[in-house]
C-alpha positions as CSV (number, residue, x, y, z in Angstrom):
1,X,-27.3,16.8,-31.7
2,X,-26.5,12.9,-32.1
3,X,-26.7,10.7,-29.4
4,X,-23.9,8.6,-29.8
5,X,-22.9,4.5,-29.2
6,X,-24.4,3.8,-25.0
7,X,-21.7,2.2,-23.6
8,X,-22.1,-0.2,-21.2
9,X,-20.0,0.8,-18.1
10,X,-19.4,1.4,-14.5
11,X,-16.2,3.1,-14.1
12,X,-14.9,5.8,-16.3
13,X,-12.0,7.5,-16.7
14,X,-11.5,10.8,-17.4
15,X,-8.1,13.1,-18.8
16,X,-8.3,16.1,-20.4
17,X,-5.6,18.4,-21.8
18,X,-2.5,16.4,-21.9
19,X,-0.8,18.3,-24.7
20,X,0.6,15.5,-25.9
21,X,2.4,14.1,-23.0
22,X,0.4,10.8,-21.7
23,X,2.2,10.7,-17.9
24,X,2.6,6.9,-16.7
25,X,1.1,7.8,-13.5
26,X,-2.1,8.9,-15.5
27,X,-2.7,5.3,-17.7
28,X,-2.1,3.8,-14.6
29,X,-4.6,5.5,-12.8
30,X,-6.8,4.6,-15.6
31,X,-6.4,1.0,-15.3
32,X,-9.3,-1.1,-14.7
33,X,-12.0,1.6,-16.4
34,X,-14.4,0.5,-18.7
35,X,-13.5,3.5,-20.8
36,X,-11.9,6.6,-21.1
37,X,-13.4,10.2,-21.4
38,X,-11.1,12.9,-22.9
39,X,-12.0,16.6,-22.5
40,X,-9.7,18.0,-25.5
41,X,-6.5,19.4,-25.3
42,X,-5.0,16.2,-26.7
43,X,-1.7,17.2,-28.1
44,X,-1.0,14.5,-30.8
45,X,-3.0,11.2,-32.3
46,X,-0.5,9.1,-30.4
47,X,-2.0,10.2,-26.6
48,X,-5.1,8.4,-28.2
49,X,-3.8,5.3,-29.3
50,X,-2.0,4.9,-26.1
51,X,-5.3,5.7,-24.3
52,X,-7.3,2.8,-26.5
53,X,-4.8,0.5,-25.5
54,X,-6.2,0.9,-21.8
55,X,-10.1,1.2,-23.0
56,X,-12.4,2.4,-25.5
57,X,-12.2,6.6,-25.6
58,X,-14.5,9.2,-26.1
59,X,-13.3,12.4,-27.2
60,X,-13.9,15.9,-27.8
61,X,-11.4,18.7,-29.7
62,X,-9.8,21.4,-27.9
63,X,-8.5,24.9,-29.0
64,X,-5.3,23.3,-29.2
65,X,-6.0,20.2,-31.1
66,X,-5.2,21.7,-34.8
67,X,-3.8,19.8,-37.9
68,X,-5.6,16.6,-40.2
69,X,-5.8,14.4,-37.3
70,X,-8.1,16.3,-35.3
71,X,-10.3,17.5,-38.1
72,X,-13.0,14.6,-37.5
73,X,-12.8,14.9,-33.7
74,X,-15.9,17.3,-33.0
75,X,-16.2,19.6,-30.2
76,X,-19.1,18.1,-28.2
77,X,-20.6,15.2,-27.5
78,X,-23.3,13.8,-26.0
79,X,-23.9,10.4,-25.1
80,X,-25.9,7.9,-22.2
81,X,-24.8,5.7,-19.7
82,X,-28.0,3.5,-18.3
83,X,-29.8,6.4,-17.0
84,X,-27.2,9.2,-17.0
85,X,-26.8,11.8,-19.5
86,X,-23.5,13.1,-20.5
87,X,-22.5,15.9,-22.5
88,X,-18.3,16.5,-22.6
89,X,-17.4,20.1,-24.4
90,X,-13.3,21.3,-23.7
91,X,-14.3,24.3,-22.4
92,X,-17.2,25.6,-20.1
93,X,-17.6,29.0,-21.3
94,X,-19.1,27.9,-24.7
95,X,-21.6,25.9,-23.2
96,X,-24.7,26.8,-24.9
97,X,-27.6,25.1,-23.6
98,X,-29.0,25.1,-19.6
99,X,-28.1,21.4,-19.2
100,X,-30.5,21.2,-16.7
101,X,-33.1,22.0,-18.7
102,X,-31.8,19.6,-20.8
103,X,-31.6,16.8,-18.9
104,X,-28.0,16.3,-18.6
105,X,-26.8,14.6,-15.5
106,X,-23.2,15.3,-15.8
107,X,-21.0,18.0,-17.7
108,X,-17.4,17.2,-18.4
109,X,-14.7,19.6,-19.4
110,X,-11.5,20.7,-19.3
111,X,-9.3,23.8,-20.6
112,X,-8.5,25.6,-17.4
113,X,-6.4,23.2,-16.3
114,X,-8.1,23.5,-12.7
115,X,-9.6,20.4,-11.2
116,X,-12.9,21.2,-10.4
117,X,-16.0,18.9,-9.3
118,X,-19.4,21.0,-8.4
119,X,-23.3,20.3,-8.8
120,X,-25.6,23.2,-9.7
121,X,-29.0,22.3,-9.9
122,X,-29.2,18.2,-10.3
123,X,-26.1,18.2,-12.4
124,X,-22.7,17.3,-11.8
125,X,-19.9,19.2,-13.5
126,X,-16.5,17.9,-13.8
127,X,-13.0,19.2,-14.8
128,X,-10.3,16.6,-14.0
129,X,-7.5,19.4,-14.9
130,X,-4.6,18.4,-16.8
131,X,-3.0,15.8,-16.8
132,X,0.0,16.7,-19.2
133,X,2.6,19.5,-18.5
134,X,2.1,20.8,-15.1
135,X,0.7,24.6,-15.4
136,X,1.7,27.2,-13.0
137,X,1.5,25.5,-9.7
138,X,-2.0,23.6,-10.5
139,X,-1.6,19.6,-9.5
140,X,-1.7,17.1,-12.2
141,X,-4.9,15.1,-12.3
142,X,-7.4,12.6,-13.9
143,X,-11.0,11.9,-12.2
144,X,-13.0,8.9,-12.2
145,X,-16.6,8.4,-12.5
146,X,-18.8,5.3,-11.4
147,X,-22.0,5.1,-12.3
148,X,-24.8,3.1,-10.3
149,X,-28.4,3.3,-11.4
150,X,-29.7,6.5,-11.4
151,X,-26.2,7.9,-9.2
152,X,-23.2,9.4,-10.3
153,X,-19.8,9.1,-7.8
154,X,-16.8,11.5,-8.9
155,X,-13.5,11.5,-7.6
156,X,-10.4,13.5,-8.2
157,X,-7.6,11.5,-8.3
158,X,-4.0,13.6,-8.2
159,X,-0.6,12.2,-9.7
160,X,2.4,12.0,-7.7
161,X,4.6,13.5,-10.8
């Protein structure tokens, strides 16, 4: 597996499964990042463009992303911040490494559409939900990262929609 461009950052934002609707509340509370994560489930090509017109994105393919445009998107990636090792997949279950064992200090994904931020082991795992269509009763979300050093902050952050 590649290890990808290191960007150079403090603040990330990350989206996952919009489906194709890019909510107003969600690029504004991605304002100010140094770049965007997206954890599949995109929808259409235009969520991206409107994303990169907010900051550079990373992003992987979800079950949903289908058609010419998401052909080159691949499903993981893995990439480093400073110290911190990411690795962003859209859905959990098909994780197929111990990323512990790995070294990764942070997994990001999505699918579920459940906001979810736990640490098992010396790694952080994050699902900021969705932050397209509302599902069921499940709130709308994004999360932010900061990284300092060696130390990884997460924070939900729900949308009034």
């Amino acid at each position: 597996m590649s290890k990808p461009e290191n960007p150079a950052a403090n603040l990330i934002g990350v989206i996952s499964d919009t489906h194709g609707l890019l909510r107003p509340e969600a690029k504004e509370a991605l304002k100010g990042v140094d770049f965007i994560l997206h954890a599949g489930d995109i929808g259409k090509p235009q969520v991206l463009e409107e994303l990169r017109a907010i900051a550079p994105v990373i992003v992987v393919r979800g079950n949903n992303d289908k058609g010419q445009w998401a052909d080159a998107i691949p499903e993981r990636k893995v990439f480093e911040i400073g110290a911190i090792s990411i690795y962003i997949l859209h859905d959990l279950k098909e994780l197929d490494l111990d990323p512990a064992a790995a070294g990764f200090n942070v997994v990001i994904s999505g699918h579920s559409h459940r906001p979810s931020l736990q640490e098992s082991r010396g790694v952080l795992f994050l699902n900021p939900g969705s932050a397209g269509p509302r599902r069921f009763k499940l709130p709308v979300s994004v999360a932010h990262l900061q990284i300092i050093g060696e130390r990884v902050n997460a924070q939900m952050v729900e949308l009034a929609v």
